[in-house]
N, C-alpha and C positions, 0 to 999 in steps of 0.2 A: 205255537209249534211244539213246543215241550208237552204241554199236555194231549195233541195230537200222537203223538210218540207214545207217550206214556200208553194211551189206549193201543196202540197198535194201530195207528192211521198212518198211511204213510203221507208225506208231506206232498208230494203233488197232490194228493186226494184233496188233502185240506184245502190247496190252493185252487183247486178247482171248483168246491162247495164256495169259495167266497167269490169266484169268479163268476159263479154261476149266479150269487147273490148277487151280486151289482147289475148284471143283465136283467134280471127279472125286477128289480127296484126298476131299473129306464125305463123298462118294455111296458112295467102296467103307468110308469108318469105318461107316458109318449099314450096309453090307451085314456086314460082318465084326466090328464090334464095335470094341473099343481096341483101336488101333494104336498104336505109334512111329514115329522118324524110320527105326530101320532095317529098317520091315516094306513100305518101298517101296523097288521098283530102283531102279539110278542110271546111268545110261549113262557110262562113262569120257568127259571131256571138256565133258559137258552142262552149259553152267554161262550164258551168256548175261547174260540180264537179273537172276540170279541170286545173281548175285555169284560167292562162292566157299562158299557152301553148297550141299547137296546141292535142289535144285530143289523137293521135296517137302516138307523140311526148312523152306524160307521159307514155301509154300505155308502151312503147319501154324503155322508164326511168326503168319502174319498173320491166319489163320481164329480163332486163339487170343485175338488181340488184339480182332479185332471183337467176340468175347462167342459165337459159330457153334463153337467146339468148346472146352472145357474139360480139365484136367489130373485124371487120376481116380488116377492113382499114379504112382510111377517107380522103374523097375529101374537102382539103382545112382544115374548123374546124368541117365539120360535121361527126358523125360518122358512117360507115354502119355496121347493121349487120347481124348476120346469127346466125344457127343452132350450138349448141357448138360441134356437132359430124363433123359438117364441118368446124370448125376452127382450133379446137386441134390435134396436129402429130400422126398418127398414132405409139399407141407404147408406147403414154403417160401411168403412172402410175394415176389413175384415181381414187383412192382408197382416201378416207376422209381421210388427217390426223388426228391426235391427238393433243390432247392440247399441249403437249410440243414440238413435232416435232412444230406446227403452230408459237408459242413463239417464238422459234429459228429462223424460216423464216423470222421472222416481223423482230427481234435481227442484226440479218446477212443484210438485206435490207438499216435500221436503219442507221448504222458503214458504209456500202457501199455507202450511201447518206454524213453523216455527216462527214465522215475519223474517226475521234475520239467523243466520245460521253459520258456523265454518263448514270447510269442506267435510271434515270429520263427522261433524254433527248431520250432516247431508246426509252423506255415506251410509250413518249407524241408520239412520229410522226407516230406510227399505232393502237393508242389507247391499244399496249397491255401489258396485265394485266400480263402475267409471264416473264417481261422481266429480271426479279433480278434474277428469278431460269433458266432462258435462259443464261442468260450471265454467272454463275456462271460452269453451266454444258458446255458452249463453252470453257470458262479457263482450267478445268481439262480434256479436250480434245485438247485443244491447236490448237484450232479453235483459236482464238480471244488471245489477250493480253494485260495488266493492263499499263495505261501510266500514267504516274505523269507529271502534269502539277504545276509548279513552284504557289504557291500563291491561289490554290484551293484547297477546305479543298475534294470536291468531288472525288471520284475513277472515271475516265476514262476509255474505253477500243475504242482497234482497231484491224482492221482484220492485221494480220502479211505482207499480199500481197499490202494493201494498204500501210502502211507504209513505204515499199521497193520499191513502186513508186514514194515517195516523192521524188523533184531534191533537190538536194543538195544547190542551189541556189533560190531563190524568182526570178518571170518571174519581169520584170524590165515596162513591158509595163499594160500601164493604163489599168484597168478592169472596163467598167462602167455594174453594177451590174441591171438587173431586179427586183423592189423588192416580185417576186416569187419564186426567185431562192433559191436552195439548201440552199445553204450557206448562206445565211441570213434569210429564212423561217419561224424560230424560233428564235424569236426575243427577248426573256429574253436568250438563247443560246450564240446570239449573245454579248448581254450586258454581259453575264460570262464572258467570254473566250477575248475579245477584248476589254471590255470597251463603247461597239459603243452601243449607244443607237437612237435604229432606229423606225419608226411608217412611214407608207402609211398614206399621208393627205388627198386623194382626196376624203375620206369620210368624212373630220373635217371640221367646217364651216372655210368660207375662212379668218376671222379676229381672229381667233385661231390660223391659221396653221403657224410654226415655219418656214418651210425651204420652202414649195411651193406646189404644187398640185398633185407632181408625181417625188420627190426626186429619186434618184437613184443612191445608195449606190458607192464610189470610190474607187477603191481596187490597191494599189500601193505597189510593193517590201514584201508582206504580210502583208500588214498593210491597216485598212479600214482608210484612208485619211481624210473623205470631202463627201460634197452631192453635187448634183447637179441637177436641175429644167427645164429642158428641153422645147422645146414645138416645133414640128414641121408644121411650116407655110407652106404647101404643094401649096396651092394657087401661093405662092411668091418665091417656091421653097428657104426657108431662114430655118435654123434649128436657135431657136433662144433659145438660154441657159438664162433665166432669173432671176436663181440667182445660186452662188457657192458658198459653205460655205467648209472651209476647219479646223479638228478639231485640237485642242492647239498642240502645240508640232512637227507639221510638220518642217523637217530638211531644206533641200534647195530646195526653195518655186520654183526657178527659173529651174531645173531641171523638177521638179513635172509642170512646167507649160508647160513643151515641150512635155513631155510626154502624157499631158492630149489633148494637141493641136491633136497631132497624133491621138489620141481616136476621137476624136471629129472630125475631118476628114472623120475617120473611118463609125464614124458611121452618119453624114451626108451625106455620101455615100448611106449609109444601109437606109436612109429617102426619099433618091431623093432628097435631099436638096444643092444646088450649094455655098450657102453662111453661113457665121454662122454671128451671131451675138448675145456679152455676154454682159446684162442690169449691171449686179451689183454683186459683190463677196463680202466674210469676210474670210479673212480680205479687207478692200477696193484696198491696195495696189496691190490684187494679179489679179486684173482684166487687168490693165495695163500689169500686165507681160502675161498673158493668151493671151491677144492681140496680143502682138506683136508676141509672140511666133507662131501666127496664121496668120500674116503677114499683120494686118492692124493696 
């Protein structure tokens, strides 16, 4: 808008060129079918009210958002899309919910995401606002069921079908964790429930950050373990772990170091990476054992 000003455009004009842009992105999807963001030109420099996306790009941002075009697939990470009469089954129930049915959907998604959850924790992951009178009306339907967790003043709840898929046993093999994942997401969640207090550095300046640039949460026998600092030298094919931090209380260190070697394998595999190589751990003693365990 300011820059609109500044040239001497007046602001309806402006909003009328973007308005005009969003009609003409649907009119040629609705002519040609699924498109993407890069099956529209882009003129070098075009960028305006824009930003610094490609002009088509927001255009498609926002048509998407009003519910006017929908995602029907995506090559690689881009997304295509289309018409919503040509993505949704025929058959669908297409009718607006209501406030409370929507509450409950967000509710139900919520428990399905997290396994177990408080209302709070409900609430936060789709912003919604009836999740106490959602969860309360899933109980007395017996949808959903109240869990007590040992040492939390907070109420829990879980869906019954999830619970009856927990094994009986904790998977024995190392998890190194993306920190987008589910399960760590929510990260005062995470601090409730485990104790693990976790934060993404690679946006904290580098002579603040505690564990490294791109820690990645360790998840051993149900228990979050230890971070771990990765960095994959594709150049040298070497995956090179630059630091392991493993937190108080870990049992036998020598086990968890075998275990973590197989992950680490694993996922040097999953890098193109031929070699590993570990800088430094804490406690210090556990880098030796990680080594060997990894056979150098």
């Amino acid at each position: 808008r300011m820059r609109a000003c500044a040239q001497g455009k007046p602001i309806e004009a402006y909003r009328e060129a973007n308005r005009k842009l969003m009609r003409d992105v649907r009119r040629r999807i609705e002519r040609e079918g699924p498109l993407s963001v890069s099956d529209f030109e882009h003129r070098r420099g075009e960028r305006g009210g824009w930003w610094d996306w490609k002009p088509a790009k927001k255009a498609l941002e926002v048509l998407f958002d009003m519910g006017e075009l929908m995602v029907t697939r995506r090559d690689g990470f881009r997304r295509v899309y289309d018409l919503p009469e040509r993505v949704i089954p025929e058959g669908t129930d297409l009718r607006e919910p209501g406030v409370e049915e929507t509450a409950r959907h967000f509710a139900r998604r919520a428990l399905l995401v997290h396994g177990v959850a408080s209302a709070r924790q409900v609430r936060k992951m789709f912003a919604n606002r009836g999740a106490v009178g959602a969860l309360k009306a899933m109980v007395a339907d017996g949808e959903v069921i109240e869990v007590h967790l040992p040492k939390l003043t907070d109420r829990y709840y879980a869906l019954p079908e999830v619970l009856d898929s927990v094994p009986s046993r904790p998977n024995t093999r190392v998890q190194l964790l993306s920190p987008f994942d589910n399960f760590v997401i929510d990260r005062d969640r995470l601090a409730d429930l485990f104790g693990f207090h976790y934060r993404i550095e690679c946006y904290t300046p580098a002579a603040k950050r505690r564990y490294g640039y791109f820690t990645l949460p360790i998840l051993w026998k149900g228990r979050l373990v230890g971070r771990l600092d990765p960095k994959a030298v594709r150049g040298e094919g070497r995956l090179l772990i630059r630091s392991v931090s493993l937190e108080q209380g870990v049992g036998d260190q020598e086990a968890l170091a075998r275990a973590r070697a197989r992950a680490l394998m694993r996922f040097a595999d999953f890098n193109r990476c031929a070699t590993i190589q570990v800088d430094q751990s804490e406690p210090a003693g556990f880098r030796a054992l990680l080594r060997r365990s990894l056979g150098g």
